[in-house]
C-alpha positions as CSV (number, residue, x, y, z in Angstrom):
1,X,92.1,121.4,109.2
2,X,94.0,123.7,106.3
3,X,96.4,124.9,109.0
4,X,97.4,120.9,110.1
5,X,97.7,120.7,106.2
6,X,99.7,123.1,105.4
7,X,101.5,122.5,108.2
8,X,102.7,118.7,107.5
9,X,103.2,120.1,103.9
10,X,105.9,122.7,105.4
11,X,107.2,120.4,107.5
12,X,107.9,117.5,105.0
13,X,109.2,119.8,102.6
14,X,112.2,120.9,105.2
15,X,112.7,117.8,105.7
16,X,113.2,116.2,102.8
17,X,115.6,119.6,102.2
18,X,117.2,118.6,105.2
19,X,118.1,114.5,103.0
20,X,119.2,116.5,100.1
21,X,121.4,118.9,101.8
22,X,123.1,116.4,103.9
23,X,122.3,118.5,107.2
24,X,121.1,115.1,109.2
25,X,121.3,116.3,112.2
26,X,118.5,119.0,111.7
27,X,115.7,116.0,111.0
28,X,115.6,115.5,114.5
29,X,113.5,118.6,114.7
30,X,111.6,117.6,111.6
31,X,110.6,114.5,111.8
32,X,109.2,113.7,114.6
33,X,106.3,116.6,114.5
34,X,105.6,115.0,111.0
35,X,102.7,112.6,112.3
36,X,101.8,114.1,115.2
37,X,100.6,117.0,113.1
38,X,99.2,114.5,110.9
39,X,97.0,113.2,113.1
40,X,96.3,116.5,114.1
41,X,94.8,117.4,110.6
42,X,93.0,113.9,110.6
43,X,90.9,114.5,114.1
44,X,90.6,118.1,113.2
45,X,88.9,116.8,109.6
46,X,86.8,113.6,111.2
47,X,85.5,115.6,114.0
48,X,83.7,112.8,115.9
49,X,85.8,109.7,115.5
50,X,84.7,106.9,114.5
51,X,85.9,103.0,115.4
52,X,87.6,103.5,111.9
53,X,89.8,106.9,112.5
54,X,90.4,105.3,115.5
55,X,92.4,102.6,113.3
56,X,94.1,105.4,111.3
57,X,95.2,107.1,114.0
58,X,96.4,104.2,116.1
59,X,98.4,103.2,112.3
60,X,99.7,106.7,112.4
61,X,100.8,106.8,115.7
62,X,102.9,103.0,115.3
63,X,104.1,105.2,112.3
64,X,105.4,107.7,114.5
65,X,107.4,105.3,116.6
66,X,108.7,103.5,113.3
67,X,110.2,107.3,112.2
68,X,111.7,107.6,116.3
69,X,113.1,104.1,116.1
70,X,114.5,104.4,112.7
71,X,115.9,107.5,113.5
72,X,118.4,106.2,116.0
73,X,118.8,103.1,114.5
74,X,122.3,104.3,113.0
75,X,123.5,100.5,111.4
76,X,121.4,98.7,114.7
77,X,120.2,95.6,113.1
78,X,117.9,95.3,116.5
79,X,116.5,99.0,116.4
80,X,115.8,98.3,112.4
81,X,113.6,95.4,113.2
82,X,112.1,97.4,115.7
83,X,111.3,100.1,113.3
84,X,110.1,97.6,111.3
85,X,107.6,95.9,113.8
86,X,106.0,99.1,114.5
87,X,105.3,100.0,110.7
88,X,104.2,96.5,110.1
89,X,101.9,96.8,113.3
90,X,100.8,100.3,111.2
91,X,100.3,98.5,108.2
92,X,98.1,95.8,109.8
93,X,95.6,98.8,111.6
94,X,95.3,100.5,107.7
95,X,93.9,97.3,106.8
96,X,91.5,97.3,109.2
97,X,90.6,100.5,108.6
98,X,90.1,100.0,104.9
99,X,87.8,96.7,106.1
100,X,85.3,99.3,106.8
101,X,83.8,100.7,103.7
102,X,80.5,102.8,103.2
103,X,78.8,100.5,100.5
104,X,79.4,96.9,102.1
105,X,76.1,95.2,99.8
106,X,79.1,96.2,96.5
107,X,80.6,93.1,95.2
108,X,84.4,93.8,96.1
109,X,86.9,94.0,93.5
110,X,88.9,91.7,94.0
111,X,86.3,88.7,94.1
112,X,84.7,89.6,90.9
113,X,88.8,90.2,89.4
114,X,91.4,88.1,91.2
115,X,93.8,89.0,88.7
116,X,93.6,92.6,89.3
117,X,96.1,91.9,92.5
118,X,99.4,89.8,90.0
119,X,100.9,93.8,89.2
120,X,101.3,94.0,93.2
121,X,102.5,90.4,93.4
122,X,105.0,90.1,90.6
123,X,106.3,93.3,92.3
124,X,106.8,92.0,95.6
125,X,108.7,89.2,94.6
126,X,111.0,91.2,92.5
127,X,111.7,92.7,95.6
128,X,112.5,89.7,97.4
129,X,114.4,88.3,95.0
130,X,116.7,91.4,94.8
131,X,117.1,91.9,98.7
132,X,117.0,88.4,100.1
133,X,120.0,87.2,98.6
134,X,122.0,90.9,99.9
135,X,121.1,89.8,103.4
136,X,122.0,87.4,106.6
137,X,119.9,84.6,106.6
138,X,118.4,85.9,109.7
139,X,116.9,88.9,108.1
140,X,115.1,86.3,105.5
141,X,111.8,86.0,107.6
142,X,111.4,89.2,109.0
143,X,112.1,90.9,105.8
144,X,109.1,88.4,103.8
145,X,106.4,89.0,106.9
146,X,107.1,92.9,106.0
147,X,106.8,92.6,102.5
148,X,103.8,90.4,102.6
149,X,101.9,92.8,104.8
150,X,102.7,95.6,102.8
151,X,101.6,93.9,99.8
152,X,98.1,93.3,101.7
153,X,97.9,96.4,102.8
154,X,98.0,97.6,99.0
155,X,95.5,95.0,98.2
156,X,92.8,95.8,100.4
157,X,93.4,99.5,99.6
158,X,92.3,98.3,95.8
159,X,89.7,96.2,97.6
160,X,88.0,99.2,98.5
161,X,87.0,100.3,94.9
162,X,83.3,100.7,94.1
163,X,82.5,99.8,97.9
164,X,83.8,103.6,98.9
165,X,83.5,107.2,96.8
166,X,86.1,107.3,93.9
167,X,88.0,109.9,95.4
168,X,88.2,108.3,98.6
169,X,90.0,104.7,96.7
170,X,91.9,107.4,94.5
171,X,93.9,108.7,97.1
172,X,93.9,105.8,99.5
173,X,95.2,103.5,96.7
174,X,97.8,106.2,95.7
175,X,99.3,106.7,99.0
176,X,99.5,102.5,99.5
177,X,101.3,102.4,96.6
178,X,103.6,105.4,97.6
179,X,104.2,103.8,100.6
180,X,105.3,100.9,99.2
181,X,107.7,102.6,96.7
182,X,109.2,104.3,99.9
183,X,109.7,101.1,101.9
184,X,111.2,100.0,98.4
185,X,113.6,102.5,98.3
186,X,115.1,101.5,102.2
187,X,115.2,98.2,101.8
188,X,117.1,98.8,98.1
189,X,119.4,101.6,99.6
190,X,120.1,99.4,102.9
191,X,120.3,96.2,101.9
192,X,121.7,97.1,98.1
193,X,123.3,99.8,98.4
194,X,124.5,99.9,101.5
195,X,123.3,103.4,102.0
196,X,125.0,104.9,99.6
197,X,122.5,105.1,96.9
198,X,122.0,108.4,95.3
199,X,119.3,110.8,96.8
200,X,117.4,107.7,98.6
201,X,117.3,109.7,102.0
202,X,115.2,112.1,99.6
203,X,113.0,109.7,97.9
204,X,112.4,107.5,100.7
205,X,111.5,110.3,102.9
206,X,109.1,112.2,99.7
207,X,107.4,109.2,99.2
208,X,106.6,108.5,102.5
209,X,105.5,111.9,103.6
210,X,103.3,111.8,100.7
211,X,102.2,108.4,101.2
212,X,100.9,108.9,104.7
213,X,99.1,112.1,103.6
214,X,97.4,110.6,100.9
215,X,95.9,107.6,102.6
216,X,94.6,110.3,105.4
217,X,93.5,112.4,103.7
218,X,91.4,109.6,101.1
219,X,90.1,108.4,104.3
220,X,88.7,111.4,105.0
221,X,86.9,111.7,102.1
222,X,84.9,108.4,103.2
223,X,83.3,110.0,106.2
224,X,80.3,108.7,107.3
225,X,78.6,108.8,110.5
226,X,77.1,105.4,111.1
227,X,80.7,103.6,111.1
């Protein structure tokens, strides 16, 4: 399990050395061992799997065609939607996965404080309202459907406090929200920016490499052998 760590570790560093260098061509070695050694460290830490690291890894592995799509989507509007299916379709199995909780008789969060989830909403419609108006009216709806199951992927990682060990909601909160940043930072740089905003091959790729390692590794943390 240390070695798959320290291996993603090694291998998101070079690549985000790879963004800041400008050497593009080289992240077609990086990236696409990034979540298969992921999910490497994930089985190698749940041991027996249960119906919930099965959701994980099924959300990592859409991941992993979202970073091969996206890859070769060079200014293809049809392989960016593509890219952005399969991470939605990732999105949608990590909030499954964070359905399933060790304490279900807690009272969940977000029942008790409904107002704990207007940060992540007020954010998500800045967002809109900065990138709908940059785009083709054809890129309205698939853009919103993303943003909305982003946002409700964040919100049922917050759900998850109390019902789960604190370090467990720590990290899988974290790495939501990193997530989100890094899905931030592409629409802003593509949509925005045009892809010419400073360092955002960097950030988006930081983010997301530390995202994705966060969430697996805070679902790790909520082992348990009856789910």
């Amino acid at each position: 399990m240390k070695f798959a760590s320290y291996l993603y570790i090694l291998i998101g560093v070079l690549d985000v050395a790879i963004e800041l260098t400008g050497h593009a061509g080289l992240r077609y070695f990086t990236r696409p061992l990034l979540m298969p050694v992921l999910i490497g460290f994930y089985i190698s830490g749940a041991g027996t799997l249960t119906p919930r690291d099965r959701l994980v890894i099924i959300a990592l592995v859409f991941s992993w065609f979202g970073d091969l799509i996206l890859m070769m989507a060079a200014g293809s509007k049809t392989l960016f939607l593509l890219g952005l299916v399969s991470f939605l379709v990732a999105h949608i199995f990590y909030i499954n996965a964070y359905i399933i909780v060790r304490d279900r008789s807690a009272k969940m969060l977000l029942r008790n404080s409904p107002w704990l989830i207007i940060p992540i909403f007020v954010l998500l419609i800045a967002m809109l309202s900065l990138v709908l108006p940059a785009v083709t009216s054809d890129m309205w709806i698939p853009i919103t459907i993303y943003t909305s199951v982003i946002g409700t992927m964040s919100t049922f990682a917050l759900n998850r406090y109390g019902r789960v060990s604190d370090s467990s909601f720590a990290l899988v909160f974290a790495g939501a929200l990193t997530f989100m940043l890094s899905d931030s930072l592409i629409a802003i740089n593509t949509f925005l920016y045009h892809g010419t905003l400073y360092m955002a091959g960097a950030g988006i790729m930081a983010t997301y490499i530390a995202g994705q390692y966060l969430i697996a590794k805070g679902m790790l943390k909520n082992q348990d052998p009856n789910l």
